[in-house]
Rosetta silent file (secondary structure, phi, psi, omega in degrees, C-alpha in Angstrom):
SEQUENCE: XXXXXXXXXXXXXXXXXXXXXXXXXXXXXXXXXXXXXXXXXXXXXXXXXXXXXXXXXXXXXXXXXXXXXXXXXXXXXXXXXXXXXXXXXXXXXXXXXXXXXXXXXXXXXXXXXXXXXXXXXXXXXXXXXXXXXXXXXXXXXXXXXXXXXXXXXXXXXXXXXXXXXXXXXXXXXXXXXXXXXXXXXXXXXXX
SCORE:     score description
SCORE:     0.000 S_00000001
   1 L     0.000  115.818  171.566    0.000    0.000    0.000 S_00000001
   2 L   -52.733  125.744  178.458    1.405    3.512   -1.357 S_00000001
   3 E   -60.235  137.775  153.482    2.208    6.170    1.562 S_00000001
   4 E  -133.226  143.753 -177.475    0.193    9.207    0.315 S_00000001
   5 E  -108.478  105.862  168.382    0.584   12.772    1.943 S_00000001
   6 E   -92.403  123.484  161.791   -2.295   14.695    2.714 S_00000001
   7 L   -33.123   25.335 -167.992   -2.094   18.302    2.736 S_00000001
   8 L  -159.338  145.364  165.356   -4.517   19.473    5.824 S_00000001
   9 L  -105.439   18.202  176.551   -4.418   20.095    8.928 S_00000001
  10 L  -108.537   91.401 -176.236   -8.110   19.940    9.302 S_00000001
  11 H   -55.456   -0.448 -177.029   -9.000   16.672   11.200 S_00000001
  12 H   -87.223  -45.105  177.848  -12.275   16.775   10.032 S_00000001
  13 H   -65.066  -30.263  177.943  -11.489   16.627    6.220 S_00000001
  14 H   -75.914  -42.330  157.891   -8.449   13.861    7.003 S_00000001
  15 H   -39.473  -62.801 -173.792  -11.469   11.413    8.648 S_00000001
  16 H   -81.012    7.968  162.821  -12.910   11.742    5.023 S_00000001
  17 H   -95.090  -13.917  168.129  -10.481   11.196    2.967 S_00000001
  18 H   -63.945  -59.331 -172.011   -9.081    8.326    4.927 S_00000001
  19 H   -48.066  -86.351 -170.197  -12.550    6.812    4.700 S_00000001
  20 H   -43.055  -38.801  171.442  -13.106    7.601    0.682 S_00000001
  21 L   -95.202   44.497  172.829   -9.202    6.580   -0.382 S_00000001
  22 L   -70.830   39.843  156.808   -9.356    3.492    2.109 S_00000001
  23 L  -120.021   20.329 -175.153   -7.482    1.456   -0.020 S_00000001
  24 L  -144.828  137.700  146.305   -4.360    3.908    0.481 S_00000001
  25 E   -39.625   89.165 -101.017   -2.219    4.989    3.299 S_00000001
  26 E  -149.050   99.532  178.987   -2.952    8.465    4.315 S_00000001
  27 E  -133.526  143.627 -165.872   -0.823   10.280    6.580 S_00000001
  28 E   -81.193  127.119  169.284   -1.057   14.302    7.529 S_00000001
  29 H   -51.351   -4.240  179.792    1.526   16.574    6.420 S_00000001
  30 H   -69.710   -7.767 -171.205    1.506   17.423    9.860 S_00000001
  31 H   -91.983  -16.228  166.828    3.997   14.253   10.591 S_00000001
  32 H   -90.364  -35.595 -170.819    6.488   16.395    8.410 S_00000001
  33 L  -177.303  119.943  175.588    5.902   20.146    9.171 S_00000001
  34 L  -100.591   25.743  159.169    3.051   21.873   10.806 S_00000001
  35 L  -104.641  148.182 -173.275    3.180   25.109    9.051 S_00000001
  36 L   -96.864  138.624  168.006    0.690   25.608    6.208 S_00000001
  37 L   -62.082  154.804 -179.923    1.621   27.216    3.156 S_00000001
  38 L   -77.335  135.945  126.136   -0.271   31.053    2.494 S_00000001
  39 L  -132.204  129.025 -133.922   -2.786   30.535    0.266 S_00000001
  40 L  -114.677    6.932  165.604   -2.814   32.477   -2.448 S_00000001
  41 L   -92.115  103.560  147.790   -4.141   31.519   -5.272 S_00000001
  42 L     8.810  -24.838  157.332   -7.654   32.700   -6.840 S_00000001
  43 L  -120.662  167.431  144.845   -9.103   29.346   -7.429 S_00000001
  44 H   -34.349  -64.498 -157.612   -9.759   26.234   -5.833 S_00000001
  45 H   -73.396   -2.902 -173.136   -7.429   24.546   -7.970 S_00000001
  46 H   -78.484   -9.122 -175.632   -4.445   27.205   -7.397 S_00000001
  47 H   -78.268  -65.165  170.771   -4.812   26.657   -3.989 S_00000001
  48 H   -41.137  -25.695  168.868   -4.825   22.833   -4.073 S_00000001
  49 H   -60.552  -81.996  175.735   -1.686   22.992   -6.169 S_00000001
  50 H   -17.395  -69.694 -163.424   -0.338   25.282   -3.849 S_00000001
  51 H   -55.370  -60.343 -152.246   -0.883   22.670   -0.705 S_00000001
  52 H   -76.604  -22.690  166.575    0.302   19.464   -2.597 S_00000001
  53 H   -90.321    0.066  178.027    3.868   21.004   -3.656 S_00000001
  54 H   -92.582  -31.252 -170.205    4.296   22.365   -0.092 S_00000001
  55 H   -74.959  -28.336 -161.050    3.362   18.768    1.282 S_00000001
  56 H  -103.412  -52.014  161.091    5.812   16.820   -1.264 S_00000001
  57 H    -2.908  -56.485 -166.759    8.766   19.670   -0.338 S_00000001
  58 H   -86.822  -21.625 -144.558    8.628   18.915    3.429 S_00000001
  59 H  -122.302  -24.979 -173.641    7.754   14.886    2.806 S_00000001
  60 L    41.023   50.723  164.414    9.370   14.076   -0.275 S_00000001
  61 L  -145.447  170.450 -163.040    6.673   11.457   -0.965 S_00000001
  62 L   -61.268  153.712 -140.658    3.732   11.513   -3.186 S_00000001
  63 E  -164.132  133.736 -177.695    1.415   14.329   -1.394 S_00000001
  64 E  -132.284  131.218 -178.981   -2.128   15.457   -2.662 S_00000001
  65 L  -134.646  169.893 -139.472   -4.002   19.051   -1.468 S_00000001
  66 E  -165.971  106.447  171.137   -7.650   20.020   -1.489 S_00000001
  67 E  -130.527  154.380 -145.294   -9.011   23.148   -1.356 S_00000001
  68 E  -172.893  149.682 -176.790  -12.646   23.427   -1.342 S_00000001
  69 E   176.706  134.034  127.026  -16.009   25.949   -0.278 S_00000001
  70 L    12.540  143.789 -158.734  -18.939   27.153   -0.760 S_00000001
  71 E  -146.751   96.174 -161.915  -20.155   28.963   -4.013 S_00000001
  72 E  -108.258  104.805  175.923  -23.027   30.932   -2.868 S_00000001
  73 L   -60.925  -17.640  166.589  -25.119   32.867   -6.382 S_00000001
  74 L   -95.778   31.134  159.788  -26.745   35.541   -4.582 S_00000001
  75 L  -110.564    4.854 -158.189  -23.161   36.475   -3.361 S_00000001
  76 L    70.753   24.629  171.574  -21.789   36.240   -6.442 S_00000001
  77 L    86.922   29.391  172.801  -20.235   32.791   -5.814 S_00000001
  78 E  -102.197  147.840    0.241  -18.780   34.217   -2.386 S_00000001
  79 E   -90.369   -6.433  144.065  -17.356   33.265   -0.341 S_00000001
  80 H    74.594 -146.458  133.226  -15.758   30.996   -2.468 S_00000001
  81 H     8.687  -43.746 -160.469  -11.981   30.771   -2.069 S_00000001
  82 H  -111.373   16.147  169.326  -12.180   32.667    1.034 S_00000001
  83 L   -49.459  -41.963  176.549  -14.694   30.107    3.026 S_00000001
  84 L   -92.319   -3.623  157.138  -12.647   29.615    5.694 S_00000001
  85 L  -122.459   44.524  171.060  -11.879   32.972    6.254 S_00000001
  86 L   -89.617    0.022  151.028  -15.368   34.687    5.849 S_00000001
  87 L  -166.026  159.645  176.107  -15.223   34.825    9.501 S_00000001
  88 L   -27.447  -65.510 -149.404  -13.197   33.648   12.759 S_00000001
  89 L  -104.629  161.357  178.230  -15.141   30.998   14.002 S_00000001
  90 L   -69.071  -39.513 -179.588  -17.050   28.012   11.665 S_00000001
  91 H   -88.539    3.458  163.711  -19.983   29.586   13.519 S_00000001
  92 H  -104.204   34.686  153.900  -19.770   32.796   12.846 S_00000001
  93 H   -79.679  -55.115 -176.595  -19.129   31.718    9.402 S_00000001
  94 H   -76.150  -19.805  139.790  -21.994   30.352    9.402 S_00000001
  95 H   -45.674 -126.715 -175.424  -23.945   33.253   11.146 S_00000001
  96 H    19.672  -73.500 -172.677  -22.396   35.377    8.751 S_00000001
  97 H   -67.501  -35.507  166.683  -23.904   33.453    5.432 S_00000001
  98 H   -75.096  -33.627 -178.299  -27.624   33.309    6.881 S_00000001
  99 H   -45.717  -55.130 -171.364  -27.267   36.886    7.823 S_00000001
 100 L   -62.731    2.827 -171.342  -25.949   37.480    4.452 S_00000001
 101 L  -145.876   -7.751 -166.798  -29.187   36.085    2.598 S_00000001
 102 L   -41.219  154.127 -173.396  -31.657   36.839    5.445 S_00000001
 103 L    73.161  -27.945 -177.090  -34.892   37.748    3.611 S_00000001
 104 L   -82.781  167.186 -171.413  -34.406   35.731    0.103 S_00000001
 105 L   -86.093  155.390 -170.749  -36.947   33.100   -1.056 S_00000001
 106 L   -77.942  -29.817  163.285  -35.865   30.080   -1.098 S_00000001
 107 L   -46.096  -61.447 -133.110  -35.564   29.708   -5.376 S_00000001
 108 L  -109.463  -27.155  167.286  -32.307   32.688   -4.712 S_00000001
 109 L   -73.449   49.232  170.538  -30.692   30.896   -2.236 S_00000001
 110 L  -112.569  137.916  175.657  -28.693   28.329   -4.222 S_00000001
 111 E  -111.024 -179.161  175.386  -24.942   27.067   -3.828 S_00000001
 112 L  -163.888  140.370  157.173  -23.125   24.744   -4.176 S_00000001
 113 L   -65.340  144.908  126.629  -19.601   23.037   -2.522 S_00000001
 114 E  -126.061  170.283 -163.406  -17.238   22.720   -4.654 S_00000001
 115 E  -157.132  149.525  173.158  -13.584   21.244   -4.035 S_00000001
 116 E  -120.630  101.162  167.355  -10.474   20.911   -6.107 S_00000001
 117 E   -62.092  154.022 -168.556   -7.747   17.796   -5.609 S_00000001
 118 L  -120.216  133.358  174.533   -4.333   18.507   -6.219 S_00000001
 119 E  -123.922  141.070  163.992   -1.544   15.515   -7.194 S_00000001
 120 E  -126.817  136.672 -178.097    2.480   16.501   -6.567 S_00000001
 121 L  -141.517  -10.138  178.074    4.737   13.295   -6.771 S_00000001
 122 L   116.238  -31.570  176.977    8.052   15.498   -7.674 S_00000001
 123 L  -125.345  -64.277  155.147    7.618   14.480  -11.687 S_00000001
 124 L   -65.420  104.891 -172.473    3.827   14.715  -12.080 S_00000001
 125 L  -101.115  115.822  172.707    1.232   17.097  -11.250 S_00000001
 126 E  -126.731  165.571  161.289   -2.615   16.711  -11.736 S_00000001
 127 L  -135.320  121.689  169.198   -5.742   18.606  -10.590 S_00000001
 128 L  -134.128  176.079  161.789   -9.182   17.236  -10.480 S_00000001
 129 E  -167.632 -134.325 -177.721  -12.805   18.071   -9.406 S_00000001
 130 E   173.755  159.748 -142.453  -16.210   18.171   -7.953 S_00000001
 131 E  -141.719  147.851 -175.414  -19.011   19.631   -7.020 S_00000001
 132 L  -128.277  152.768  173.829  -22.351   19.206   -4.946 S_00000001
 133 L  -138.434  130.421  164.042  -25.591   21.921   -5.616 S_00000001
 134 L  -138.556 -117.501  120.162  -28.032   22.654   -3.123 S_00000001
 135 L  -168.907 -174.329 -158.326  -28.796   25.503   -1.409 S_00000001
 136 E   -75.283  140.592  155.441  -28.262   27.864    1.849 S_00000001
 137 L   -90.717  176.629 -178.484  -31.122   27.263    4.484 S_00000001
 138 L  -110.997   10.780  163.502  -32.075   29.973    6.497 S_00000001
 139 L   178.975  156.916 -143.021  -30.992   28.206    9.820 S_00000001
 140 L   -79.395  155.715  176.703  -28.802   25.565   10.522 S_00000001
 141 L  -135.557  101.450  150.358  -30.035   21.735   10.587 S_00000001
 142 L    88.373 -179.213 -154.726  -28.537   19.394   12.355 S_00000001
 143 L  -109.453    5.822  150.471  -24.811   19.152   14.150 S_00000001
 144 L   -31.387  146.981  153.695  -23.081   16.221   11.437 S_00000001
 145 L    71.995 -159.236  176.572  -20.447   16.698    9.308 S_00000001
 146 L  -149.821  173.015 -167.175  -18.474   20.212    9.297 S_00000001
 147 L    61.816 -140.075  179.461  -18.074   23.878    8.433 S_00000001
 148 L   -75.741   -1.747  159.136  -21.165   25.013    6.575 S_00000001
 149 H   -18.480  -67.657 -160.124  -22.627   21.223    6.748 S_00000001
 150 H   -80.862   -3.803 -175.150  -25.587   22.454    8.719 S_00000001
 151 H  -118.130   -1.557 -176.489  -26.507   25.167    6.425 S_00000001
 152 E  -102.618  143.363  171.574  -26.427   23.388    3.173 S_00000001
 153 E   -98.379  101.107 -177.063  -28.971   22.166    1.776 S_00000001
 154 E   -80.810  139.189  174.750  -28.172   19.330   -0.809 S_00000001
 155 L   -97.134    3.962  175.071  -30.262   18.691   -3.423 S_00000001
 156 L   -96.438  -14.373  160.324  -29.147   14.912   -4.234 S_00000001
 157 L   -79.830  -56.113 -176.015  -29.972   14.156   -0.462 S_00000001
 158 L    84.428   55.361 -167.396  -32.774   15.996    0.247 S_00000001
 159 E   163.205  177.024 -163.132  -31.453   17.403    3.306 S_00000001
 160 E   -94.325 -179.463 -164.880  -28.845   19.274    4.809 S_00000001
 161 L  -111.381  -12.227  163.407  -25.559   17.621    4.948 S_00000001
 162 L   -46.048  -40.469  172.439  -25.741   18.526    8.743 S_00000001
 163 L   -83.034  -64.631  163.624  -28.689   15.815    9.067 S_00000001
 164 L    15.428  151.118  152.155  -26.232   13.257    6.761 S_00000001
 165 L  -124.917  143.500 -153.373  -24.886   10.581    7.840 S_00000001
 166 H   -38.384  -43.841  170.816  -20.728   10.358    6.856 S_00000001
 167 H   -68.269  -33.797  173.355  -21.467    7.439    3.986 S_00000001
 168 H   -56.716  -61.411 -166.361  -24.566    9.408    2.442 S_00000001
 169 H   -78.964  -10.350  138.270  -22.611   12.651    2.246 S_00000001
 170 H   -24.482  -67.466 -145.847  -19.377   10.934    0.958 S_00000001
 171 H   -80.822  -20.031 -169.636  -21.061    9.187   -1.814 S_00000001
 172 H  -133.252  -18.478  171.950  -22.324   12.757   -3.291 S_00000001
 173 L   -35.422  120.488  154.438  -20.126   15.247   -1.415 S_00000001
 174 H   -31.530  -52.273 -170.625  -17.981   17.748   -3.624 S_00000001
 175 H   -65.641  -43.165 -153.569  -15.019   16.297   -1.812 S_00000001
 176 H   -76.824  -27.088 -174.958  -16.214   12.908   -1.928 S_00000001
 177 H   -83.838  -24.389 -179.474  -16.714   13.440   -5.705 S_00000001
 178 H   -81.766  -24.100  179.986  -13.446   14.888   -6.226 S_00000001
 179 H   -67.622  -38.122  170.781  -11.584   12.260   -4.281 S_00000001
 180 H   -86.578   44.105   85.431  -13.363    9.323   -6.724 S_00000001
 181 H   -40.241  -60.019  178.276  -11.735   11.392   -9.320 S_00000001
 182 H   -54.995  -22.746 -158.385   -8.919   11.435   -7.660 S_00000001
 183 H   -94.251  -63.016 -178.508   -8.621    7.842   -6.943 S_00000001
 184 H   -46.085  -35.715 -151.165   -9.234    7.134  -10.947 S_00000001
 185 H   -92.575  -13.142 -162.431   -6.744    9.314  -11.896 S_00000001
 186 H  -102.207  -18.478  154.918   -4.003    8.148   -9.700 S_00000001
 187 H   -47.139  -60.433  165.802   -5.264    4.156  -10.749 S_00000001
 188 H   -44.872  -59.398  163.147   -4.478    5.490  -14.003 S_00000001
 189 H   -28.289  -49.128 -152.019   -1.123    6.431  -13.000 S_00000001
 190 L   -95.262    3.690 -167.766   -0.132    3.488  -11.639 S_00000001
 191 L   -91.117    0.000    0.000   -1.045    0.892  -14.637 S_00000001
């Protein structure tokens, strides 16, 4: 089984991806170096890029980053890039984003996650990704999952990903979609 290096220091996102690439060894860049690169790129995927050459620098083994958020249209796809810093805390992030829609109908409040994988091996570089659409609720539903989990509404569930349970919102999950990208493309690799 191939060591792989994940890029996060977010224990919530390192449960799922251990779970979704459970045929691979998964260990946190954190076992090499626990400062996180700035990031500073404008997309998802420059960001994810960004992570997975700072992870295979410190680890010098093959090392995958993820950067991923909320795409909200009556913000103009904000906060986007900047999810995890649209406020201190995840809950006044999420305070923040009902606040921020307070009053719309429920048709103008739709988003969507989306998340971008990153591959660095030192010779090869890939990016792929994926995407979930739902939309913002106007108050949070149930304590599952993480981040903005309680405020999204998915529309391939039919429920909030807060209410979820970890294999339902896997199986359809932005992350979850980009990581069975991810998985293909690095199968491919390996033939």
């Amino acid at each position: 089984m191939k060591t792989l290096v994940a890029a996060t220091h977010n224990k919530g996102k390192l449960v799922e991806m251990k779970r979704i690439l459970c045929d691979r060894k998964i260990v946190s860049v954190e076992e090499y170096d626990d400062t996180e690169p700035e990031e500073t790129g404008t997309t998802f995927a420059e960001n994810a890029l960004i992570k997975a050459r700072a992870a295979y620098a410190v680890s010098h083994l093959p090392s995958f980053g993820d950067d991923s958020g909320i795409c909200v249209d009556a913000l103009g796809g904000a906060p986007g890039v900047y999810s995890a810093r649209y406020a201190p805390t995840v809950k006044e992030r999420n305070v923040k984003l009902l606040k921020a829609l307070e009053g719309l109908p429920e048709e103008k409040r739709t988003a969507h996650f989306a998340c971008c994988v990153a591959y660095c091996d030192g010779d090869r570089e890939f990016v792929v990704e994926g995407r979930c659409d739902g939309r913002i609720l106007t108050e949070e539903e149930g304590d599952g999952g993480f981040g903005y989990d309680p405020v999204f509404f998915s529309f391939d569930l039919g429920k909030s990903f807060g209410t979820a349970s970890a294999e339902e919102k896997n199986a359809i999950s932005h992350r979850g979609r980009a990581l069975a990208a991810f998985a293909a493309k690095l199968a491919d690799l390996n033939k």
